[in-house]
N, C-alpha and C positions, 0 to 999 in steps of 0.2 A: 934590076929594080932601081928605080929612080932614087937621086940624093933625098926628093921630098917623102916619098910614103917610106922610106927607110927612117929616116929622122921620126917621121908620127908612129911607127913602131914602136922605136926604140922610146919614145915618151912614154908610151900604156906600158910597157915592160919596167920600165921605173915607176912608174902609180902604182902598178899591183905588187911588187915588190914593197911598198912602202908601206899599201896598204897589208897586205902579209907579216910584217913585219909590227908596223901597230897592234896584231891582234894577236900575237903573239910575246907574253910578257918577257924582256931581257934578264932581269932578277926577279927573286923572292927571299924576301925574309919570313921565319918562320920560328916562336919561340916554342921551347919543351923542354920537357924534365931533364934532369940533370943525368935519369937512367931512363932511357924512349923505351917501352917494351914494344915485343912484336907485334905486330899487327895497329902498331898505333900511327894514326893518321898526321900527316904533318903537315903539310899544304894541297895545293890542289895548282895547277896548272891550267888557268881558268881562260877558255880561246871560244867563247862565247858567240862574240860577235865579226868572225872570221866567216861571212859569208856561206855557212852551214859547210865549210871545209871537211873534210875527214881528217884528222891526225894521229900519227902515231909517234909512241913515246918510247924511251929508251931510258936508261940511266948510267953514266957511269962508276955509281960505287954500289958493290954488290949487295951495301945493307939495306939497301931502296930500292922498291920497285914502283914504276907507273902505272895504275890500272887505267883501259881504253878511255874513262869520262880526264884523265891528266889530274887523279890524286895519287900523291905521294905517298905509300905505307912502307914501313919499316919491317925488313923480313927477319931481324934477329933482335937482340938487347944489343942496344948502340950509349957510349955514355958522348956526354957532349962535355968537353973541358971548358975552362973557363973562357978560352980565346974564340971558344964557339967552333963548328965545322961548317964546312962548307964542300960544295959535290956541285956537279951539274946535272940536267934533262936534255934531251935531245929532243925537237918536236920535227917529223918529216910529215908535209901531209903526199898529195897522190901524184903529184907530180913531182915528186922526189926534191923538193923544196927543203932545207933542212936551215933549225935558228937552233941556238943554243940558249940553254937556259941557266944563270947562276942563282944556287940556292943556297942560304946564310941561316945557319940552325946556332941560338942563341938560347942559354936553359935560362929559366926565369927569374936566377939569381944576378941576373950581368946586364946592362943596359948595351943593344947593339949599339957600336960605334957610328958615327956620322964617314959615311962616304962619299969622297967626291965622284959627283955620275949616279947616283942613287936616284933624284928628283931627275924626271922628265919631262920636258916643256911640249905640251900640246898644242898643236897648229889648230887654230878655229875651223879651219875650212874644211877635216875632217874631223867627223864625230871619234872622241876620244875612247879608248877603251875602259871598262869600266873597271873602277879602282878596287881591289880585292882589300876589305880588315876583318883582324880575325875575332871572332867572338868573345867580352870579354879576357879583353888585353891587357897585360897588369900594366901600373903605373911606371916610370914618370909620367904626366903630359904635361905638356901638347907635342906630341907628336906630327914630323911632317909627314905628309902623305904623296901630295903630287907639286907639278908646278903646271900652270895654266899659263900661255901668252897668247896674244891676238896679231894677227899680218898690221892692222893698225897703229902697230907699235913701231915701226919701220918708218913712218913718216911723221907720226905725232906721239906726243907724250900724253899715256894712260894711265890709269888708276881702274881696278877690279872690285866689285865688291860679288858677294854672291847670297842669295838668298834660297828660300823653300824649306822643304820639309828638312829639320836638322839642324838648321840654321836659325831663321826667322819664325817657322812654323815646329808645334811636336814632332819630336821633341827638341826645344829648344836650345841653341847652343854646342850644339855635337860636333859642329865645325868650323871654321874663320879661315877666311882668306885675308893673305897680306897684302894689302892695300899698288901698293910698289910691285913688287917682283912677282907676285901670281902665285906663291907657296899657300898650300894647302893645308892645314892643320887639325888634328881630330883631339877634344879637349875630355873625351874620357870615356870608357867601355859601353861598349852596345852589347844588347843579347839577341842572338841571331831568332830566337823562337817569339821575338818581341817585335825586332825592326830587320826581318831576313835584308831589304833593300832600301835604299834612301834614295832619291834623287831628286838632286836642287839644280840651281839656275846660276851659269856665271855670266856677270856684263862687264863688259870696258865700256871707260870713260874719259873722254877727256878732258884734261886736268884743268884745261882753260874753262871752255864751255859748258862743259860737263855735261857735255852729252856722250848718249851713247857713240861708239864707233865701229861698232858690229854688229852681229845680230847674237842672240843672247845663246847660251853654250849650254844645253844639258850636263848634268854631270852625275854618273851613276854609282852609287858605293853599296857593294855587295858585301855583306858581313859573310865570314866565312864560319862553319859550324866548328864545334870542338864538341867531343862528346862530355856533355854536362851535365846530360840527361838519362836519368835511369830510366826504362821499361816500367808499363804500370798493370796493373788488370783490368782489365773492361768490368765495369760495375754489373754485378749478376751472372758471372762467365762462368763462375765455379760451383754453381747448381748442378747435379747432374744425376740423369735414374736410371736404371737400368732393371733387368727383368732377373731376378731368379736362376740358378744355374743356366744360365745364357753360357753357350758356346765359348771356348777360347777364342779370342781375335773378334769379338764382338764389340763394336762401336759405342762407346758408352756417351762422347760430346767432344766437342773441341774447348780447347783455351783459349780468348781470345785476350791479345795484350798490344799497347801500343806504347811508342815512343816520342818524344815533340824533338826530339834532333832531326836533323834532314833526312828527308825520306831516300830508299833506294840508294843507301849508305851501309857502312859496317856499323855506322854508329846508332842505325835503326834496323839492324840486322838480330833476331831475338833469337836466342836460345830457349828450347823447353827443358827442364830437366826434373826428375820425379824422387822427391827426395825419402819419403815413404809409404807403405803400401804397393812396394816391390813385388811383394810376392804373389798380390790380384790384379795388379792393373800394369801397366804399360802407356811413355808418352810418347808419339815423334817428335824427336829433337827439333825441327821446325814449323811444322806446321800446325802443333800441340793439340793432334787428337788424342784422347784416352780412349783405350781398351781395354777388354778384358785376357788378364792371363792364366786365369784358373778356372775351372768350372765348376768348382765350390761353393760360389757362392749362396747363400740360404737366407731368405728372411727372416723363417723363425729363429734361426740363431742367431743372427746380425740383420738388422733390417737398415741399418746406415753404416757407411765408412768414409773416416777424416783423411783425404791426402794432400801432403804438403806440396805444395809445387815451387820451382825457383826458375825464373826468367831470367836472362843474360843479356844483353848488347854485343857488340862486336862479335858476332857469330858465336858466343861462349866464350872467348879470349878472357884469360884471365884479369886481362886491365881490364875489362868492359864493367860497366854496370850491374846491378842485379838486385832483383826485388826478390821475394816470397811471398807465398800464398796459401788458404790451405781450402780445399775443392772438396765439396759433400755431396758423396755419390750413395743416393739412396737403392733400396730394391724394393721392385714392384713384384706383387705378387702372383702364382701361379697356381692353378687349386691339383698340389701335388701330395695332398694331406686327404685322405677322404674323410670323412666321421666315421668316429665308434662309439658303442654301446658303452656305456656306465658298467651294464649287467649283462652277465651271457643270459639270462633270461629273466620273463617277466610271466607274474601270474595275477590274476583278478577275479574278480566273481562279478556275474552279470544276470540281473534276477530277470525272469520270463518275462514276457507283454510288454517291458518296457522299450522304449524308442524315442532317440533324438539324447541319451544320455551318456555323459564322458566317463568314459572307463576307465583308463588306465592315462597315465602321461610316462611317458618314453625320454627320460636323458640322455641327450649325446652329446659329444665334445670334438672340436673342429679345433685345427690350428691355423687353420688358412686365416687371411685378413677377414676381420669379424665385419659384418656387413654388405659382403661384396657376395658374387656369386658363386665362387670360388668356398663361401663357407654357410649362405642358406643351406637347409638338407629340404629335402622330395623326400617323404613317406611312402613306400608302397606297399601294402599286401601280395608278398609271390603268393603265399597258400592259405588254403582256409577259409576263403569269401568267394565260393564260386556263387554262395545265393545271394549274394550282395548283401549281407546283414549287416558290416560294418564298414568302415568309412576312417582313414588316418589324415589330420587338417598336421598343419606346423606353429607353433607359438613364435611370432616373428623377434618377440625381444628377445627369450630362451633358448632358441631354435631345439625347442621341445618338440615330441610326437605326441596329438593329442588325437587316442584311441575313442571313437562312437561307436555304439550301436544305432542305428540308421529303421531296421525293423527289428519287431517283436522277436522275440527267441522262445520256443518250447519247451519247456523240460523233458516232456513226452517223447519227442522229438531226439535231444540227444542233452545228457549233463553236462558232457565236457566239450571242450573244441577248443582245437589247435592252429594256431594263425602264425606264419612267417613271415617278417617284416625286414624291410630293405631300405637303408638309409641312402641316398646317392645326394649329390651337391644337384646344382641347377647348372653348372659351368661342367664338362665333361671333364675326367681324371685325368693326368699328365702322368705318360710314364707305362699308360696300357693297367694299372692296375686292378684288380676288385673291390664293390662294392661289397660293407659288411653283413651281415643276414643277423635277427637272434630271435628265438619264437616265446611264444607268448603265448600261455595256456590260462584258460578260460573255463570256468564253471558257473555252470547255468541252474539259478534257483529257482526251488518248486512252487506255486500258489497253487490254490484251486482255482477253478475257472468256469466258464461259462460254455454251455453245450456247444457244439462245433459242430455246422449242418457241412453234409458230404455231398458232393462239390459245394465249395460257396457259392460260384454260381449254378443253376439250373436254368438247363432250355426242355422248353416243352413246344412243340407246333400243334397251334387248333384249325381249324378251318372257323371262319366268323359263322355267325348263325347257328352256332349247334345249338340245341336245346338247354332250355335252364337245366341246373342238376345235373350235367354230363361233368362225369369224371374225367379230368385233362390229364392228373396224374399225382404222385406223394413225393412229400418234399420233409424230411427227414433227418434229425440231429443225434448223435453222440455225444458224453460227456469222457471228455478225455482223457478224466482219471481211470473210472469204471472200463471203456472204451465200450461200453453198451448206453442205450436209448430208455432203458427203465426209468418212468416218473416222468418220462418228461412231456410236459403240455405244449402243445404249436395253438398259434394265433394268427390272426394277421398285424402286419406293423404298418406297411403305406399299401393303399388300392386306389388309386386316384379317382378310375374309372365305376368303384363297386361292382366290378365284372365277375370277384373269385371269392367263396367262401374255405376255410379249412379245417380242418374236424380239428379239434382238438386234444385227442385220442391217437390219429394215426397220421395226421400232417396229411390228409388227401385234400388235394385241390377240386372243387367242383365250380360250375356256372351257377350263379344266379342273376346276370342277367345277361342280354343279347348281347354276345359279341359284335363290334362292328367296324371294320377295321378303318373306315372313315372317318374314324373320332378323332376329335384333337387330341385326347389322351394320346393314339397310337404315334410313334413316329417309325419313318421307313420300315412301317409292316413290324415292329415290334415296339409292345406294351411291356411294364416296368412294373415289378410288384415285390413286396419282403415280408418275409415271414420272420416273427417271434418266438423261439422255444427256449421255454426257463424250465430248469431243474426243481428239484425237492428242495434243493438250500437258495433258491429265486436267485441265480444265477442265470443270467440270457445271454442269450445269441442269436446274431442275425442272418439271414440266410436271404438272399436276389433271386426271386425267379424273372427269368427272362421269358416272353411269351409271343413267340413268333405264330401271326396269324397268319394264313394263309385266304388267299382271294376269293371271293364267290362273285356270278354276275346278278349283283341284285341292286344296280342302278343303272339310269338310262344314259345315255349321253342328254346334253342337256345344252339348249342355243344359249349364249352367255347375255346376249343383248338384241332380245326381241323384238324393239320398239327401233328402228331405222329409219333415216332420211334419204330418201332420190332426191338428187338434184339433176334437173334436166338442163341440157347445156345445146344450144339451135340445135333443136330436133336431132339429136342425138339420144342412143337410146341408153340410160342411164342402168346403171349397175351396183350395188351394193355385195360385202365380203360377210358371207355368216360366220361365226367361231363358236364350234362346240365345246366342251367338254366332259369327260365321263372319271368321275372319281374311282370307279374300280383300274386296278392296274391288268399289265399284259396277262393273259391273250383276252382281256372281256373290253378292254376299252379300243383305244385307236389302232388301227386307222377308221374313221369313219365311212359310211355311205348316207346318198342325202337322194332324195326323190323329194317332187311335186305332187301336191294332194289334185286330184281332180278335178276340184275346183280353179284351179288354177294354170291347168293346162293351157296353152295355146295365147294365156295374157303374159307368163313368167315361164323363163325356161334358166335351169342351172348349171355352170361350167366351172371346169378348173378346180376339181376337185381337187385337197392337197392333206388329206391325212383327217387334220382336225379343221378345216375350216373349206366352204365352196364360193362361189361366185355366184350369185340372183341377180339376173339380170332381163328387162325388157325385151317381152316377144314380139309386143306390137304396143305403140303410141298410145297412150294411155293419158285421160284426163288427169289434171290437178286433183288430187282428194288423197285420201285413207284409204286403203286396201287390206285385206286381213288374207296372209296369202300363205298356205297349211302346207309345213313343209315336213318330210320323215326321215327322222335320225335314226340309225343303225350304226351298233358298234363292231366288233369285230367278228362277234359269233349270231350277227345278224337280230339282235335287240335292239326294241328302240318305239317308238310310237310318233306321233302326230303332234307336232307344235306349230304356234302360230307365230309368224313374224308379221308387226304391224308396219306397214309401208307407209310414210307420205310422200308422198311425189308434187313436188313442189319448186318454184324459184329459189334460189339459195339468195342468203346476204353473204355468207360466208360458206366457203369449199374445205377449206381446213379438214385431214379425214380425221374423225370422233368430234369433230366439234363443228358440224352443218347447223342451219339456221335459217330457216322459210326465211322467204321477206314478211309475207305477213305478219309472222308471230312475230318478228322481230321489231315491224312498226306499230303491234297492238300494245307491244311492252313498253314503247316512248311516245304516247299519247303525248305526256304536258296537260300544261292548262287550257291550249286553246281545243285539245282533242275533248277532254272533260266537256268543257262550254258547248262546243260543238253537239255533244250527245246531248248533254241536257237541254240544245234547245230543238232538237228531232223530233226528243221524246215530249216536249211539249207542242210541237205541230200534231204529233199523232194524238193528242189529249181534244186537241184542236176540231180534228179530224173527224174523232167520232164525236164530240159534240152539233157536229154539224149535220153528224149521219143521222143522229135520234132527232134532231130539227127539220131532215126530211122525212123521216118518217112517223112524225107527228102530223104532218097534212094530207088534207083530205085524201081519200083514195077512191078510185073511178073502175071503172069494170075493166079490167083486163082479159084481150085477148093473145091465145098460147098460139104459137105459130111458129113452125119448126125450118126457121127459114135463117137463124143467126146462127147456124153452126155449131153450135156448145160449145160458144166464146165467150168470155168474159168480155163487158160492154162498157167504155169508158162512158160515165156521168158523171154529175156532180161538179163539172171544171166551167170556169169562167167562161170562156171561147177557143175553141179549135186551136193549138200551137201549130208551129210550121208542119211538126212531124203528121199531128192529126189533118190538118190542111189536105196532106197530101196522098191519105190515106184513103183510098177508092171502099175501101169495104167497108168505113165509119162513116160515108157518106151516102150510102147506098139507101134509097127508099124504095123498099117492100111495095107492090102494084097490091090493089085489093084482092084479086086472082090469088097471088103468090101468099096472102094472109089465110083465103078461104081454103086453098087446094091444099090441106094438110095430108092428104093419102100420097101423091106424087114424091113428095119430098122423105128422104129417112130422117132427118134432123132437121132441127132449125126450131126457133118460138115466133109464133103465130098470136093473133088477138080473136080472140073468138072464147066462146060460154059466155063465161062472165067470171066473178070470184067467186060464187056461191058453188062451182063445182066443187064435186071431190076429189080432192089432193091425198096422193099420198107419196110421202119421202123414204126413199131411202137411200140409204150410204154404201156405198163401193171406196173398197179398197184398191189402187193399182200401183204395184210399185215394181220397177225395173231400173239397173244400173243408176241407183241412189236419186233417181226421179220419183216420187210420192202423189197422186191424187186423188181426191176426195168427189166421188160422182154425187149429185142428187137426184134423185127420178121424181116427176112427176105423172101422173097418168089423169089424163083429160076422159073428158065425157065418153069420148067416140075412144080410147083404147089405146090412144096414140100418148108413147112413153119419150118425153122431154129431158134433157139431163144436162145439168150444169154441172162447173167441174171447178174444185178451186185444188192446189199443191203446193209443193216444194221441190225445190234441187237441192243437194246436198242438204246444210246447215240454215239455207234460206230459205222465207216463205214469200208468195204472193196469193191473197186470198185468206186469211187469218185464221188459224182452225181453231183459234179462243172464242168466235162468235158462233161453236157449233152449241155451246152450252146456252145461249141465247137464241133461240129459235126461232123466239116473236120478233124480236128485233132484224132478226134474217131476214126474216119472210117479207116485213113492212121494207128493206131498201130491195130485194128482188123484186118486191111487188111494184116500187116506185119506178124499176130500170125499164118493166113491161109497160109501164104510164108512158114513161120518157119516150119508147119506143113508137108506142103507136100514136104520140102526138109529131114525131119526127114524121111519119107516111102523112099525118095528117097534112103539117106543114107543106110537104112537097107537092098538094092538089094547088094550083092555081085555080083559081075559083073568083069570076066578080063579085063585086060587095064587100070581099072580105077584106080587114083591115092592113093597108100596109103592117103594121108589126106583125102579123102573123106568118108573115112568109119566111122561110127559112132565107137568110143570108149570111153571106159568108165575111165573118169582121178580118180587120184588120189584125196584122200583130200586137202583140200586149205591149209591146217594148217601146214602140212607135206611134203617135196619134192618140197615147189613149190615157188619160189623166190618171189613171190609178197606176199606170207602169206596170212593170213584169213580177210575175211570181216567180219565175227563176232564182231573183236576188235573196230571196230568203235562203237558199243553201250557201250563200256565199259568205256572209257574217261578214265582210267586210275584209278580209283576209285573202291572201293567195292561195292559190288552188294548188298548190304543190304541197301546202302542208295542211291540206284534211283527204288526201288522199286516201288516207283509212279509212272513209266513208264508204270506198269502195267494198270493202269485205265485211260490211256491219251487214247485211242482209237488203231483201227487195223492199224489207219495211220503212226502208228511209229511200228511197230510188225515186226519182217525182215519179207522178202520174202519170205524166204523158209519156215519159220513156216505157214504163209497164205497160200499156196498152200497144204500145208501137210494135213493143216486144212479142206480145201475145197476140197479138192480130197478125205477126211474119210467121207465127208458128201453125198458125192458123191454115197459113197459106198453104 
């Protein structure tokens, strides 16, 4: 090894030696009694800040020993004389490093002497170890403590002051440093539970400039404890409950107590100890749980117990501290008491018919805690109330038994009765015991009373419909004393229905009127009725007869909703759901069967039959209208007959199933005002109309000839000029040849001009109606034989041709007579002939709309309005339709 790393060895081996050394104190003083007892703490050997070292301690005189933290306890009585004693400590830590330690025991009657080597002067450049005083140190002061110097002082002259907590700061004055030589001095008792630590600040200075010349020195004083402090109780600690003969060694609470001396000391080390109540309880001496030592314990003889308790310091040591306390250990209760009876028995009287009344009240007496569960009682009847006549409640303040009769009681029956009663808690017994029993005899008082019908109730079964007067059966009372029916009258009391008479005499029930068991009176097949019978002393009673009817089939099934809506949807064939039903019950009612009447074969066919309801639905495409279409219901034993369901078949506004809705009805219902005006000025064209009709048949008339050559068509006259539609209609323009007028044998039909008027006419009217089309023929019969016939009808609900002018006959005749004028001056018109006057020639005008000063008659349907909203015009009938549309009409049918 080289001279150099051997020399820097050997340097660290002297720092850690030095530092070793620093933290390891050389003396201790220590002041104590003038007689130490055992266990008493004297100093501590305080190596704090030795780089978390481990040490171990030793002592040479055998009255001291070291515990591992280097506090000094005393293992016997040691007395200290007045020159004071003195021992050393041995401190090794793990590398076998060993200091000695001198320690100076001084009793507090002696002031220690001043030693030279006592004060130690601290080098700035290591942190000093901190200075140990011990708590409340008696007098004289000032006391020196340390001596502080600085490397500084070596080249210049300083001066120290020190300041912080102790000094300049709370509490103030505790310390002073001597200006000159760096001596420490402490000016009077600290209490360690106050100021455990201090630490202030030391500076040099120099004396010239008086600045600093170091840097500034922490300085730590650790006040050392003494036990000063007694043990106290934790506020609230010595509550404590427990249960009832609880187990021995049962956990009753712990003691909790604390110390303000240093913790994890002898001098915060507590004893428990139990000074009385020995002989129930038990404490551990340090952890201060109480238990139970006897299993005696009882609340109803003792429900609390005072124990004194005493606390010690120094593990119990008789120098230690010690407080007193005393601890209230209550008992909770157990339900280990059942209740008993007052009385080994109880008697009462309890008069007949009565009910809902308190009989007897039942005292009993508990010891358990009044209130708890443990001491409510449960009432029960073991015997005696198999019919339920009575009933035991509890009085919650008294925890009495309060005996009811609940129903009536007989004397007939029975006078006496015996009831056993059972008190039990609501909390189950402790201990397996039994519940007490005590019985209770009861006598039952006599009245008279009112006849008693046997059974109360009666069932009788009738069949409905029997004949008035049929005996159903006898309903019949007893008088309970007698136990015979002598004297006694029957009545009736309720008959909702007046279905049942009752003799008086013998209580026989008969009919007077029709049973039926479809009445609202009945419900599920039975009727409800009560009979009256009073004695010779007008004492009554009432008696139920119950009257089960039996079924008969004497109703049909029946369609619920006759009247139905088809809506037809793009030629799809539309269907409707019938629902029957038949008030007779099984076997006369459902399942239904359902057929089609004849008349309606091959237009409606039925499916999907499903008990009480089928499916009607379209055989073949069928107009808009009403249909009346006969359908037959049969119930299960094949009853039933012929009902009508009325169909419309029609556009819906709405599909909703039970709530369809035609368009039409549903647009006839929201006319408005302009639909109103609309009609009212129709109906003044048609006022119009025939005004105009009696103005042409007020003129002249000219001979007509009959000529069976126009089909038995209705003939438009009477209009302005040709519209487009008649324009282009070939058979309104057609002029008859004089040939085709004369030749009435060739032709079957048609009107011709030939006789004259003066023939003989005679009319008559034909009837023709098929699939809701209606016409109304007229005959005429001309000279030569030949029978003419004009025809006016209706479709459905509408008319063309007006059957109100059949009651007007003259006025008929004069516009028929006028249409055969019109006619034969149209043939006339169509001869071209010279001479005759331009206007006589048939031509053909222009349209109204166009060229022609008076304009169009169309515009009178329009009122000035859009055509979308008098579209209801559509379904008001042909009597508002113009003219030339009807003709167009009736000339295509023609065809």
């Amino acid at each position: 090894m080289s001279p150099g790393v051997l020399l820097y060895t050997s340097l660290i081996f002297v720092v850690l030696i030095q530092q070793a050394q620093c933290c390891v104190p050389s003396t201790i003083q220590a002041q104590v009694p003038v007689e130490v007892q055992a266990g008493y703490v004297v100093s501590k050997v305080n190596v704090g800040d030795c780089n978390s070292k481990r040490f171990y301690f030793s002592t040479c005189d055998p009255d001291f020993t070291v515990l591992p933290d280097g506090t000094i306890v005393t293992l016997r009585v040691t007395r200290v004389t007045s020159e004071g004693k003195s021992f050393c400590v041995w401190a090794q830590d793990q590398r076998h490093h060993r200091w000695k330690v001198d320690v100076t025991l001084t009793h507090t009657m002696q002031l220690p002497q001043q030693k030279t080597g006592v004060l130690r002067r601290f080098r700035r450049r290591w942190s000093p170890p901190p200075i140990f005083l011990q708590e409340n140190s008696p007098p004289p002061y000032p006391k020196d403590l340390e001596q502080i110097g600085s490397d500084s002082s070596q080249n210049q002259s300083v001066y120290y002051r020190i300041s912080g907590p102790g000094v300049t700061e709370h509490p103030v004055g505790v310390f002073s440093c001597e200006e000159l030589s760096g001596v420490l001095r402490v000016h009077r008792a600290l209490d360690r539970e106050e100021f455990p630590v201090l630490i202030f600040t030391a500076r040099a200075y120099n004396r010239h400039t008086h600045k600093e010349t170091d840097f500034p020195l922490p300085i730590t004083v650790n006040v050392e404890d003494v036990n000063d402090n007694a043990p106290e109780f934790v506020e609230n600690s010595l509550l404590f409950t427990v249960e009832e003969h609880s187990k021995v060694g049962t956990v009753v609470g712990q003691i909790n107590a604390t110390d303000k001396d240093e913790p994890n000391t002898s001098h915060t080390k507590i004893r428990y100890i139990l000074l009385t109540g020995t002989e129930l309880f038990s404490v551990h001496s340090f952890s201060g749980v109480i238990s139970t030592k006897s299993a005696t314990l009882d609340r109803e003889t003792q429900d609390k117990h005072l124990v004194t308790m005493e606390i010690r310091d120094m593990g119990g040591a008789l120098n230690g501290l010690s407080n007193t306390g005393t601890a209230t250990i209550s008992m909770t209760d157990i339900n280990d008491n059942p209740p008993t009876f007052s009385e080994k028995s109880y008697k009462a009287r309890v008069e007949e018919n009565k009910a809902d009344v308190l009989v007897l009240r039942i005292p009993v007496e508990d010891k358990d805690l009044k209130g708890t569960a443990n001491w409510k009682v449960i009432f029960k009847i073991a015997k005696g109330n198999e019919n339920g006549y009575f009933r035991v409640d509890t009085d919650p303040e008294t925890n009495e038994g309060l005996l009811y009769v609940i129903k009536p009681l007989d004397h007939e029956e029975g006078s006496h009765l015996m009831l056993e009663l059972v008190g039990e808690n609501e909390a189950p017994l402790v201990g397996g015991g039994a519940w007490m029993q005590v019985p209770v005899h009861l006598t039952v008082g006599d009245e008279d009373e009112g006849p008693v019908f046997t059974p109360p109730i009666l069932t009788l079964r009738v069949k409905e419909s029997v004949p008035n007067g049929t005996l159903i059966g006898t309903y019949t009372a007893t008088d309970p004393e007698t136990k015979t029916g002598k004297g006694i009258k029957y009545y009736e009391e309720t008959d909702p229905a007046s279905w049942i008479s009752v003799d008086e005499n013998t209580g026989g029930l008969k009919t007077t009127n029709m049973i039926d068991r479809e009445s609202k009176f009945v419900s599920n097949g039975m009727y409800n009725m009560t009979v009256r019978a009073v004695d010779t002393s007008k004492k009554q009673g009432i008696g139920t007869v119950l009257i089960l009817i039996d079924d008969v089939n004497d109703n049909n099934p029946v369609i619920m909703v006759p009247d139905q809506i088809l809506c037809e949807k793009d030629r799809v064939l539309g269907s409707i759901t019938l629902h029957a039903e038949d008030a007779d019950a099984t076997p006369y009612g459902e399942p239904f069967t359902f057929e089609l009447g004849e008349e309606a074969v091959g237009k409606w066919k039925l499916k999907d039959a499903k008990g009480t309801s089928v499916v009607l639905q379209q055989a073949v495409a069928l107009p808009y209208g009403l249909y009346n279409v006969p359908v037959v219901v049969k119930d299960l034993q094949g009853v039933g007959e012929a009902q009508t369901v009325n169909v419309r078949v029609c556009e819906c506004a709405t599909t909703t199933p039970g709530q369809e809705e035609c368009v039409a009805q549903k647009r006839s219902a929201a006319l408005g005002t302009w639909g109103v005006l609309a009609m009212l000025l129709a109906l003044a064209l048609l006022l119009l109309l025939v005004l105009l009709f009696v103005f042409i048949c007020s003129t002249k008339r000219e001979k007509l000839y009959i000529d069976d050559s126009s089909g038995g068509m209705l003939i438009k006259s009477n209009t302005e000029a040709p519209g487009e539609e008649v324009k282009t209609d070939p058979f309104l323009l057609l002029c008859p040849s004089p040939v085709e007028a004369v030749d009435t044998q060739s032709k079957g039909q048609g009107v011709g001009l030939g006789g004259g008027l003066d023939q003989q006419t005679l009319e008559h009217q034909h009837q023709y109606q098929g699939n809701g089309f209606q016409t109304s023929a007229h005959e005429y019969v001309t000279s030569g034989g030949q029978t003419n016939i004009y025809t006016s009808g209706h479709y459905g609900q509408g008319f063309y041709g007006d059957e109100g002018f059949h009651n007007y006959s003259n006025v008929l005749d004069t516009w028929r007579t006028n249409e055969l004028y019109l006619e034969n001056k149209l043939m006339y018109f169509c001869e071209e002939e010279d001479g005759r006057y331009a206007d006589d020639l048939l031509k053909d005008y222009g349209y109204e709309g166009e060229g022609s000063s008076v304009g169009s008659l169309d515009c009178l349907s329009q009122m000035g309005v859009d055509e979308d909203s008098l579209d209801f015009l559509d379904s008001l009938g042909p009597k508002f339709r113009l003219l030339a549309h009807t003709c167009t009409h009736t000339a295509e049918e023609e065809e």
